[in-house]
KOLVEX-430453 format. One record per residue (C-alpha): residue number from 0; residue in one letter; x, y, z. Coordinates in steps of 0.05 Angstrom, whole numbers. Each point is the difference from the previous one (the first is absolute). Layout:
# residues N
R,NUM,A,X,Y,Z;
...
This chain:
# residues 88
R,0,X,-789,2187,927;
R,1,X,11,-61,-44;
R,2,X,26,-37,51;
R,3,X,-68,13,41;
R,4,X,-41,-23,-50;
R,5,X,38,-71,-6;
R,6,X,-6,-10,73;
R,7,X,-70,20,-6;
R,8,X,-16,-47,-50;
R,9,X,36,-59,32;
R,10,X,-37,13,58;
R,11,X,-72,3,-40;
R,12,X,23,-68,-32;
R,13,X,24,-31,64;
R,14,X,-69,13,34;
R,15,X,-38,-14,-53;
R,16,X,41,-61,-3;
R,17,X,-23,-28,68;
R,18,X,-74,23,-3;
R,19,X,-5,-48,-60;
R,20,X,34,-60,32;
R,21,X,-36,16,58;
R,22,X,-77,-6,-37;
R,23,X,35,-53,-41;
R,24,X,15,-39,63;
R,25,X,-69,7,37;
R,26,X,-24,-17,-62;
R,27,X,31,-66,-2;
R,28,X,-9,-10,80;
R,29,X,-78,14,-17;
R,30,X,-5,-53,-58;
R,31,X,32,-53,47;
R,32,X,-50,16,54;
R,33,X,-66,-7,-56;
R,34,X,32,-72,-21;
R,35,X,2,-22,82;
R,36,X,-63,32,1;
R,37,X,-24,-42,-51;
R,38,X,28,-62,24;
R,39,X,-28,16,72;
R,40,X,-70,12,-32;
R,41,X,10,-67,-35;
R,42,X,25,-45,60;
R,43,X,-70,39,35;
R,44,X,-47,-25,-42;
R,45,X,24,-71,-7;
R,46,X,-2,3,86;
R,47,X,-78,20,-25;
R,48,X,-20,-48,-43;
R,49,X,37,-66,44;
R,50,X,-46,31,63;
R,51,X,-60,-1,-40;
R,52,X,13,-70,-19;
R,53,X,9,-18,69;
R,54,X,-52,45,26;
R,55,X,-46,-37,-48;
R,56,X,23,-60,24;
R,57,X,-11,14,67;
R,58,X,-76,21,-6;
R,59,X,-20,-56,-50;
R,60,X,-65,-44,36;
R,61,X,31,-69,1;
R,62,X,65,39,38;
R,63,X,-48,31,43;
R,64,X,-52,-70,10;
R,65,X,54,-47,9;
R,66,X,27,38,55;
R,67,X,-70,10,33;
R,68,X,-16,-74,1;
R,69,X,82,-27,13;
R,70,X,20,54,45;
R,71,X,-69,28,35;
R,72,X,-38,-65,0;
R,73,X,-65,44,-36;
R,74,X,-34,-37,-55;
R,75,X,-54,17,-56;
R,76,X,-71,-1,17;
R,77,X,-48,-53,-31;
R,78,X,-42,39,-42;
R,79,X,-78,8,34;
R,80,X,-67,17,-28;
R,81,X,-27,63,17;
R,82,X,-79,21,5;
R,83,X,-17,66,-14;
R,84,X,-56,37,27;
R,85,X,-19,60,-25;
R,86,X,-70,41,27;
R,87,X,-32,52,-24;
């Protein structure tokens, strides 16, 4: 009956045993995987903030009227006087 108990017990211990390393190891595997995260999130928004640069780039006016007039051939408009009429 003694003998029963030991075994028992050594078997409780033993189980026990490898739940906790278990957790203790997903634990570990999960705390890499937030730092990655992290970095990944990181890397992401500096990819944001150099396309907004360039996207701002890209739409200023003298990009976009240097381009009409060297690549398109358009031009501005002289500026003209305008008469309104109005009737009542």
């Amino acid at each position: 009956m003694h003998r029963k108990n030991q075994v028992g017990i050594g078997i409780s211990i033993i189980v026990f045993s490898l739940i906790f390393l278990t957790l203790k190891l997903d634990c570990n595997e999960t705390k890499e995987d937030i730092v990655r995260l992290k970095l990944k999130k990181k890397i992401i928004s500096n990819n944001i903030k150099s396309l907004k640069v360039k996207e701002n780039r890209l739409i200023s006016k003298n990009r976009i009227e240097k381009i009409a007039k060297e690549t398109l051939g358009m031009h501005s408009p002289l500026p003209e006087s305008l008469i309104v009429f109005i009737n009542d």
